[in-house]
N, C-alpha and C positions, 0 to 999 in steps of 0.2 A: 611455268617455263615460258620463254621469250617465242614470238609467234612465229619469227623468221626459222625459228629451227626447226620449229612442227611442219612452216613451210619446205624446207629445205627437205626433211627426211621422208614426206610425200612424195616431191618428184623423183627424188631416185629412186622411190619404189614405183612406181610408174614407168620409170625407162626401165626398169628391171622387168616387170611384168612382158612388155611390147617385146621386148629382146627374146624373151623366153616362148612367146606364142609364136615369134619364125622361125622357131627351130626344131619345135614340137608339138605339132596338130594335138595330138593326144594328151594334153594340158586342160585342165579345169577350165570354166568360164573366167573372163577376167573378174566381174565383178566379188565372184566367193574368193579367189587368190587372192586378191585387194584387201578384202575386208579382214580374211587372216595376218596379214601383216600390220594394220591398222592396229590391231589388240596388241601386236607386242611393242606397239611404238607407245601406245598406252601406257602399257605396265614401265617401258623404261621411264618416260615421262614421271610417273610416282615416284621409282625411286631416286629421282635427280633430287625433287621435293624432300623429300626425307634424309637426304644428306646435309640438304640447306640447313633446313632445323636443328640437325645434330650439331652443326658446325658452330652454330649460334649457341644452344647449351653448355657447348663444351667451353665457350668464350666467355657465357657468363659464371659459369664454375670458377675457372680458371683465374676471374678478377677477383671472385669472392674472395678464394683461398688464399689467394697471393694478400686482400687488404685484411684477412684476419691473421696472414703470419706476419704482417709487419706489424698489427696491432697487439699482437705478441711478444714481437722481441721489442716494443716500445714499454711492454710491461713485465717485471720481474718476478713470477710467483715464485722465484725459490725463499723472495724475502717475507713471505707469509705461513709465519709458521705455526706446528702447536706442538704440543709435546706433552708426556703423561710420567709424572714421577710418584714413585709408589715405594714402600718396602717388599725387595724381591725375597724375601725367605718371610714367611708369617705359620703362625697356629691356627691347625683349620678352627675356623669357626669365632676368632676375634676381627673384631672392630678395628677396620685400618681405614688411612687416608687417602684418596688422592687428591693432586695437585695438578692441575690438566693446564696448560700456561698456553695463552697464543700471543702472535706480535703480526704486527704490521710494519715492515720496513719500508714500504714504496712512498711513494710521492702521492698516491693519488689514494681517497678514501675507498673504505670497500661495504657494499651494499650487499642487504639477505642472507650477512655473514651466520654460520650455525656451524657447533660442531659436532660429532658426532663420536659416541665412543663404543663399540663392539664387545660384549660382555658374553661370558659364559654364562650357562645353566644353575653353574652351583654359586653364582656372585646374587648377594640379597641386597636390594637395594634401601639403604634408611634413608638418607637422607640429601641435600647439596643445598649448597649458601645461595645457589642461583634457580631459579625455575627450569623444571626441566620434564622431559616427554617421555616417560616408558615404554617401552617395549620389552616384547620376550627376550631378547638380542642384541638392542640398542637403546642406548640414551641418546638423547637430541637435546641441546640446548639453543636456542634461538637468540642471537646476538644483536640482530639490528645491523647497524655502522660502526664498523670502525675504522676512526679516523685516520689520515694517514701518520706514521712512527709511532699508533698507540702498541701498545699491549696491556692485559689483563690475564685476568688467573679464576679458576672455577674449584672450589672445594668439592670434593664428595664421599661418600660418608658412608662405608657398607663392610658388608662380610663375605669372606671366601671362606665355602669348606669343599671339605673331599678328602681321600685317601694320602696316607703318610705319601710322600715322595710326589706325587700329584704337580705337574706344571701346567697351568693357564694362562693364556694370550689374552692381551687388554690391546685393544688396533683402534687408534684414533685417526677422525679427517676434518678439514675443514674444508665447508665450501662457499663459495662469496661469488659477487658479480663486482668488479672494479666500475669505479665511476667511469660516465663515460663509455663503457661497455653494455650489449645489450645479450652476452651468455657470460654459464659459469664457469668458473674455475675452482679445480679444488687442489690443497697443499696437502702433501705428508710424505713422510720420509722413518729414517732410523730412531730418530728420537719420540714418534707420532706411537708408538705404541710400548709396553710394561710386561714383564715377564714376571708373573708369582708362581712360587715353589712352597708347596704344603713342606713345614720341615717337622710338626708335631702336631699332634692330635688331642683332644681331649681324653679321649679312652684309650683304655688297656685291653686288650683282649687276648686270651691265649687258647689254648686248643690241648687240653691232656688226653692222649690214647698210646695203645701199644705202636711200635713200629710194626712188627707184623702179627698175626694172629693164626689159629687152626681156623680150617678151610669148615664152618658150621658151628663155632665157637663161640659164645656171648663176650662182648668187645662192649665195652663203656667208654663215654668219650664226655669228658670232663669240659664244659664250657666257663672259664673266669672273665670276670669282666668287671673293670674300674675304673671311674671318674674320674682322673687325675687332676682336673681341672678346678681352677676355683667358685668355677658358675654351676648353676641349678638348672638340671634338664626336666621340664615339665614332662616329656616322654623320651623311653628309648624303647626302638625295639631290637631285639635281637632274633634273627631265623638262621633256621639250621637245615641244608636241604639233602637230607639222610641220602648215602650211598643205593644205587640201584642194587637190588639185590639184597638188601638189608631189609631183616623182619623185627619191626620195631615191637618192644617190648613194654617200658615203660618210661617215664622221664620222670625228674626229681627236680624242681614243681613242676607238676604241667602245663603242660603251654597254654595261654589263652585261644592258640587255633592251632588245629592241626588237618592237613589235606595235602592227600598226593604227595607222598612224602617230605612236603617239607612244613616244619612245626616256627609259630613264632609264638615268643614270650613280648608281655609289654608289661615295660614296669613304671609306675608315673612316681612323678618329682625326685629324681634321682639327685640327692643331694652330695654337695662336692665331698671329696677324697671315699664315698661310700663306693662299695663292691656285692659283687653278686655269683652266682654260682647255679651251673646247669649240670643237670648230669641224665644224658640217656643212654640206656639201655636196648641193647639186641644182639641178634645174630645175623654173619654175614655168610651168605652159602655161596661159590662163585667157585671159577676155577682155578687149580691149582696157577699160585705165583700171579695170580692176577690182582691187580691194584685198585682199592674202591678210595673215591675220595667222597668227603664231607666239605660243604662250602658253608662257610657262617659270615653272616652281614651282622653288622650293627650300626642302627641306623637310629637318632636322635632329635628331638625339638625341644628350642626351648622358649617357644612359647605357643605350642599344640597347637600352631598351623603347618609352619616350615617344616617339614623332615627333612633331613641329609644323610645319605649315607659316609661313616667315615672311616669303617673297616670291611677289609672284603678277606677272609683268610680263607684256605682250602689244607683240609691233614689227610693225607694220604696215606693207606697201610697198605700192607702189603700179606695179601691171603696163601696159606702154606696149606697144603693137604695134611691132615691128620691124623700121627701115626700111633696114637693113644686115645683109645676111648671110654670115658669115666663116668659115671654115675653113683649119683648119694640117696642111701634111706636112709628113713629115721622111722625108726619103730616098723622096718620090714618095708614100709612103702614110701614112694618116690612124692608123693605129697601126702604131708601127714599135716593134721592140725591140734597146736597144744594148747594144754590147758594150764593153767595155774599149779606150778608146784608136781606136775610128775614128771617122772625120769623119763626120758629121749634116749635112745641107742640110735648112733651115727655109724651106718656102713657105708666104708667109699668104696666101690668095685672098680677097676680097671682091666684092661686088656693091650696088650702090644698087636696091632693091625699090620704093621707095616711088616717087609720082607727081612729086618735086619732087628739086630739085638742092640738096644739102648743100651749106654753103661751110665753110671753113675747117676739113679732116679733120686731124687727126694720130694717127697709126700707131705706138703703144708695144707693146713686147715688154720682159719681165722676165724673166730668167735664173736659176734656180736650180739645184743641184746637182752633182753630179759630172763638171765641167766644166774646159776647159781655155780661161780667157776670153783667153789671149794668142795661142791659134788664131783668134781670133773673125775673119773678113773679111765685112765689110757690102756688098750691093750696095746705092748710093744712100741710104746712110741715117747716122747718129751715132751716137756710142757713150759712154753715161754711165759711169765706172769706179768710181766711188761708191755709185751704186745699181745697176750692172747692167743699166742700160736702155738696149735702142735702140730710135730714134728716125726715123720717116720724117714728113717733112712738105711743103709744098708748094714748101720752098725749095729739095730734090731733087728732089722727084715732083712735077710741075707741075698735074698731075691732081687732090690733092689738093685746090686751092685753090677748083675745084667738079665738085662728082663730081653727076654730071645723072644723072637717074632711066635705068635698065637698065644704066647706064655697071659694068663691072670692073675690077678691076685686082689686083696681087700685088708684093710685095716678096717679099725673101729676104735669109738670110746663112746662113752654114758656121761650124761651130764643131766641135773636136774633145772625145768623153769623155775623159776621165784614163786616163793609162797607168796608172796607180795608185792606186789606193782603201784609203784606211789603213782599216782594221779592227780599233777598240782593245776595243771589246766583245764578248763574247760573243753576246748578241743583236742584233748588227749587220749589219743583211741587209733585203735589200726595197730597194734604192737604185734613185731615180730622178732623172730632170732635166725638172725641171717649165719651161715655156714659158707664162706668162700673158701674153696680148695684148690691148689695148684700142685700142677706135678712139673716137675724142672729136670734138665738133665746137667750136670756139671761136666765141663770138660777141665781132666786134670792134665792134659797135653800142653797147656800153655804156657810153660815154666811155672814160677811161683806163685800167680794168679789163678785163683778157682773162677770161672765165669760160668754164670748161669744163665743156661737159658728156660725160658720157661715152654713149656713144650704145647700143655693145656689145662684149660682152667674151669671151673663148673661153680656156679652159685645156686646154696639152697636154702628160701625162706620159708620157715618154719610159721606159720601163721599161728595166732592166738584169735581161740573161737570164743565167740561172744558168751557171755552168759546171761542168763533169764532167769529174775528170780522173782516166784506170787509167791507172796506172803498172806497165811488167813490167819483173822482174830477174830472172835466174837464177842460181843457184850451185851451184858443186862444195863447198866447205869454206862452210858454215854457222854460225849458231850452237851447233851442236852438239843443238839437241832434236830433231833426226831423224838420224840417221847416212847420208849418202851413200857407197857403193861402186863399186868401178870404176877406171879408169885413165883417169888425162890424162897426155897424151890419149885419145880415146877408139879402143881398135882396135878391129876388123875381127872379128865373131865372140865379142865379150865384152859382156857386160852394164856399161852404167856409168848410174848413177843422177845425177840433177840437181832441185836444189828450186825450183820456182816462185813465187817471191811476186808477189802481186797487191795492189797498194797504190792505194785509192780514198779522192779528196779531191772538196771541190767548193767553189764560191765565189758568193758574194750569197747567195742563196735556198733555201730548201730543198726537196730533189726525193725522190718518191715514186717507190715502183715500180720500185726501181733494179736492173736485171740484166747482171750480167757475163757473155758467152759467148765460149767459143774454144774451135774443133776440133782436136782434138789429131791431129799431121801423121802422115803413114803413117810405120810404123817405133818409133811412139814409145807407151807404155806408161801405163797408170793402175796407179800399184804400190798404193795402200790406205792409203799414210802421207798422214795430212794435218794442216796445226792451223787450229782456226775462230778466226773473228772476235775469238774472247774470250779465248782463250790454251790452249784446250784442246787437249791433243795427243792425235790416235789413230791409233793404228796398227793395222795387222792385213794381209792380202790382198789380193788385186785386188777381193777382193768388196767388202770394206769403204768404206763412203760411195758404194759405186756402186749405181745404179738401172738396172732395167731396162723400161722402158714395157710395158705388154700391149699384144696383139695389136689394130691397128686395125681396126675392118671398113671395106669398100670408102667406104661412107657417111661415115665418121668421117674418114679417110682426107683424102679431097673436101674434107670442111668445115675441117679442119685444116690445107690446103694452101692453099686460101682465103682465111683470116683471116691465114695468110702473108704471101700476095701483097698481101692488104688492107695490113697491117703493113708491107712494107716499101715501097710504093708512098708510103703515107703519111710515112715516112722520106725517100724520095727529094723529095717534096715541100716536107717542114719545110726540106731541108738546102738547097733550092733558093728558097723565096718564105717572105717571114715573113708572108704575110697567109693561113698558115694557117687553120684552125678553129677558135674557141676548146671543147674540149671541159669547160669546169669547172662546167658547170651537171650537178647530181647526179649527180659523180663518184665513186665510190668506189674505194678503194687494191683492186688486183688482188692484189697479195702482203700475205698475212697476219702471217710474219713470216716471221726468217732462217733460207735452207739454204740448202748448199752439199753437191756433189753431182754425181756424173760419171754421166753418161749412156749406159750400154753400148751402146746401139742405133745411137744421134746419134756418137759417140764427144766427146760435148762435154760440157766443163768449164763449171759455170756456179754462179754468189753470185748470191744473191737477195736483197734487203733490202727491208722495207715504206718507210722511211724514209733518206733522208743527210740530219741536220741542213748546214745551210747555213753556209758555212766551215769547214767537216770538213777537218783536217791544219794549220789555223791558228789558231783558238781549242779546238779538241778534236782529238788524235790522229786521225793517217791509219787511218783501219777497212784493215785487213789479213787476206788468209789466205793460207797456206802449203801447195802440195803437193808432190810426188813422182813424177817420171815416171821412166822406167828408157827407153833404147836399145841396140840389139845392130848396131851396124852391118855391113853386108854388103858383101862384097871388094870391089865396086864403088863404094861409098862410100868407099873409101881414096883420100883427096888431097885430100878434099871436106869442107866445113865443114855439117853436117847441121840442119835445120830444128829445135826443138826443140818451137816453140809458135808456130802459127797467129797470123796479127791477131785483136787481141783488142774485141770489142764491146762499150760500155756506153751503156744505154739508160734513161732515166726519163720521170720525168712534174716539169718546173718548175710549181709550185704557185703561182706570182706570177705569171708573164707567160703561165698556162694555156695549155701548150705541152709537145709532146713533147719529150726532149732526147735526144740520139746524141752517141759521141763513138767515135775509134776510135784501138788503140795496135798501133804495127806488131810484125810476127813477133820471134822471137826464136832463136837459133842457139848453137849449142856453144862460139861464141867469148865466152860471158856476160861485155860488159861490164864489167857490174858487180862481177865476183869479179876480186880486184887482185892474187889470189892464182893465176890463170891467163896465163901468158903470151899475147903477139899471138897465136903461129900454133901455140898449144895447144889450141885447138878441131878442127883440120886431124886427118878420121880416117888413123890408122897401120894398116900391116902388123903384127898380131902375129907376135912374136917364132919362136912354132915355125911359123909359114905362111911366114918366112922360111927357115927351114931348108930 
């Protein structure tokens, strides 16, 4: 600040001070009155300085701004442009073009020129005629110069997918520095960007279920799905995120994963125009008139990096309270398990729940599987031979035509499983005979139209239980890998040896756990020759392949005698009531894998297997093992055809119908059937020769 003003605003504080001490004794010393004013002459002082400065910034602002809008309007960026041409409707998931085009119309060249183009998520980049920059988001091509009135054009090369009706934005810019200029500029406008519209998809997918259902009712919901395309999907997956509230039952195949209610399937190399088919199972408990939905995605690669999703559907039902409640036996109980060739009696019980009389019931039952439909006898009902359906209504059941609230009732019929079950595959196993029954009401209110509704609906599979079948043969002349000695017949005081085989098969299912035992009869011998499972032959002693258990203590003893009685009570029970236990909930295989092995203690012969695939002896060989007993029979046994092998036991676990399984094969004797090289009354022990003398 100039010095004459500092001067100047001193003295009038000085005549100010002098003026003020004649008028009032009781005034401060001058010196402190002085120096407070001093400070505020100070502070204005500053602020004079800080308006200079400001005045000057705002000066040189003001020239900048002013030489870059004349540097502006001396240059035209509306004439620099770019633009993105593309096909606006495409098939998710094919191979389109764009054509991204810039120009330069100006006078003057343009430096650092690049352009940029804004891409979706679901856009897959292959390829462009010119080098260029990836990103998650963006591509950048970097141009260098272009001259001034050029233009040029940028190929690129890629794929949109996503769901049918799907629109995505493609927004292009470019940005440059004009000669001559030392900032950028960037162009873009209406033409700078591309609109695609998903109008087809590669897949089909549909969604089959009722519109509504009863409020506890098993609901199936049919999942189809088709390739319609003419390309090869290396993977698709499809998930299905089950309704809250829905108690999932089972799926038809099952999923590769299932968690928290939602299941997905993955199928690889899904080849063009091929299809597929889901189907799961459950019940929905919820409240009345309330709406569960199911969401199903299907999502695809086709070359087992990229996934996309390109269908998202959602089927909605609608849940009704239940004014009919139904249930089916067969053979008296609600889960029964059949066998090969006996008669099944189907009772369907119902009840009216609700406060009001239904009119017009009818009572369908459908038929499936391994079945003998020329067994079928109906009480009171029809029989469709084309679809398999019987039929009860009120032109039998008089009850039907109204079934008043508390009111019950039951139909029935008898039909026999197949004595025979063809088995052309290997994994042909897990047979059952499904019973799906519906009860419907017709309204004849509508004029000329019968409309049916169906009211509710119960499905019942009849499981087919495995069977287990030992087979015992013995022989004197073998095939020669073990040598038998002795005489046949057998005398009185001589050792004669015989081979045991044990031939295990089994049919539907496959059973776990499987154990062969038989106590070998008084008299009769563990010689040490035996062949396993696999073909291996061993011979040696008595000691050989025999065990001898350690000593129990009294404790052990107890508890071992226990789980006996446990064991075979439970036996006596499966063989007598099928509405055993089901034990499959976190079961694990008790045998780890196969031995075989005689018992010194028990004197029992016993095979063990973790596993019998299911049809064992009719698509895969009968599992076999071979042993060796030896007999000396004693004077008293002359004239007599001598025991050679106990009843033999075999015991599993059917992993289908989770269920113990037993089966038993009767003794065996020195008359061995089976060896054709034995006479009838060649088992019949003799007199040796010098006990005759």
């Amino acid at each position: 600040m100039p010095q004459n003003v500092i001067n100047e605003h001193t003295d009038e504080n000085i005549k100010n001070y002098l003026s003020e001490e004649k008028t009032n004794d009781l005034k401060q010393p001058d010196d402190l009155n002085f120096g407070k004013n001093n400070k505020k002459n100070i502070l204005k002082n500053k602020k004079a300085i800080l308006t200079v400065v400001l005045l000057i910034i705002i000066a040189v602002s003001s020239l900048f701004y002013f030489t870059r809008m004349k540097g502006k309007q001396s240059f035209d960026e509306t004439k620099v442009k770019v633009s993105v041409e593309t096909l606006n409707k495409i098939a998710s998931g094919e191979e389109i073009v764009f054509d991204i085009k810039y120009e330069n119309n100006t006078s003057v060249s343009l430096r650092n020129a690049r352009i940029s183009l804004f891409i979706p998520a679901e856009f897959l980049f292959i390829s462009s005629d010119k080098e260029v920059k990836t990103e998650e988001t963006v591509l950048t091509w970097n141009l260098e110069n272009i001259p001034a009135g050029e233009s040029g054009n940028i190929k690129l090369f890629g794929k949109v997918t996503g769901e049918l009706n799907k629109e995505y934005n493609f927004n292009s810019k470019i940005s440059y520095t004009p000669k001559n200029f030392n900032y950028e500029f960037e162009s873009a406008d209406e033409y700078s960007k591309a609109e695609i519209k998903i109008t087809a998809v590669p897949f089909e997918l549909s969604i089959q279920f009722p519109e509504d259902i009863i409020n506890g009712s098993e609901i199936e919901y049919a999942i189809n799905y088709k390739n319609i395309s003419d390309r090869e999907f290396k993977l698709i997956n499809i998930k299905a995120r089950l309704p809250e509230e829905f108690e999932y039952k089972f799926s038809e195949p099952e999923p590769s994963e299932k968690k928290d209610g939602l299941l997905n399937w993955s199928i690889e190399n899904v080849a063009p125009k091929s299809e597929g088919k889901f189907i799961i199972k459950g019940n929905i408990v919820a409240n009345e008139n309330k709406e569960k939905e199911i969401k199903v995605m299907l999502s695809a690669s086709e070359n087992n990096i990229d996934m996309f999703e390109y269908i998202n559907k959602i089927a909605t039902v609608k849940v009704k309270e239940i004014p009919i409640t139904i249930k089916q036996l067969v053979n008296g109980l609600e889960e029964y398990y059949a066998t090969k060739g006996e008669e099944l009696e189907y009772t369907i019980k119902f009840k009216n729940i609700s406060d009001e009389a239904i009119k017009g019931l009818v009572v369908n039952s459908e038929l499936e599987g391994e079945i003998d439909f020329n067994s079928l006898d109906i009480v009171n009902g029809s029989y469709n031979k084309k679809s398999n359906k019987i039929t009860w209504s009120a032109f039998n059941v008089p009850k039907l035509a109204s079934f008043g609230p508390g009111e019950e009732e039951e139909v029935s019929f008898k039909i026999k499983a197949k004595d025979y079950i063809e088995i052309e595959k290997l994994k042909a196993k897990n047979f059952t005979i499904n019973n799906k029954t519906t009860i419907s009401s017709f309204n004849f209110n509508s004029g000329s139209v019968n409309i049916e509704k169906i009211i509710v609906s119960n499905e019942s599979d009849t499981k087919f239980r495995a069977s287990l079948f030992v087979r015992v043969k013995g022989y004197f002349n073998d095939d020669g890998r073990i040598e038998n000695t002795g005489f046949i017949p057998p005398e009185a005081g001589k050792e004669t040896n015989y081979l045991i085989h044990w031939n295990l098969s089994s049919l539907f299912n496959d059973i776990n756990d499987v154990r062969i035992v038989s106590i070998l009869p008084e008299g009769v011998s563990w010689t040490g020759n035996y062949i396993k499972s696999d073909g291996k032959v061993l011979l040696g002693d008595q000691t050989n392949g025999a065990f001898t258990p350690e000593e129990e203590t009294e404790e052990n003893k107890s508890i071992t005698e226990n789980n006996a009685n446990t064991i075979m009570e439970m036996n006596d029970s499966l063989e007598n009531n099928q509405s055993g236990e089901d034990n499959s909930k976190e079961r694990e295989n008790q045998i780890k894998e196969e031995n075989f092995f005689y018992n010194t203690k028990t004197r029992e012969v016993i095979w063990e297997l973790p596993k019998l695939d299911a049809n064992t002896g009719i698509t895969s060989p009968v599992k076999e093992v071979v042993f060796q007993i030896s007999i000396k029979p004693k004077d008293y046994d002359v004239g007599k055809i001598m025991k050679i092998m106990n009843e033999v036991k075999a015991t599993g676990y059917d992993e289908f119908v989770n269920k113990e399984i037993i089966t038993f094969e009767s003794e065996l004797t020195t008359e061995l059937p089976d060896d054709y090289s034995i006479g009838i009354k060649e088992g019949i022990v003799i007199l040796g020769l010098e006990n005759e003398e």
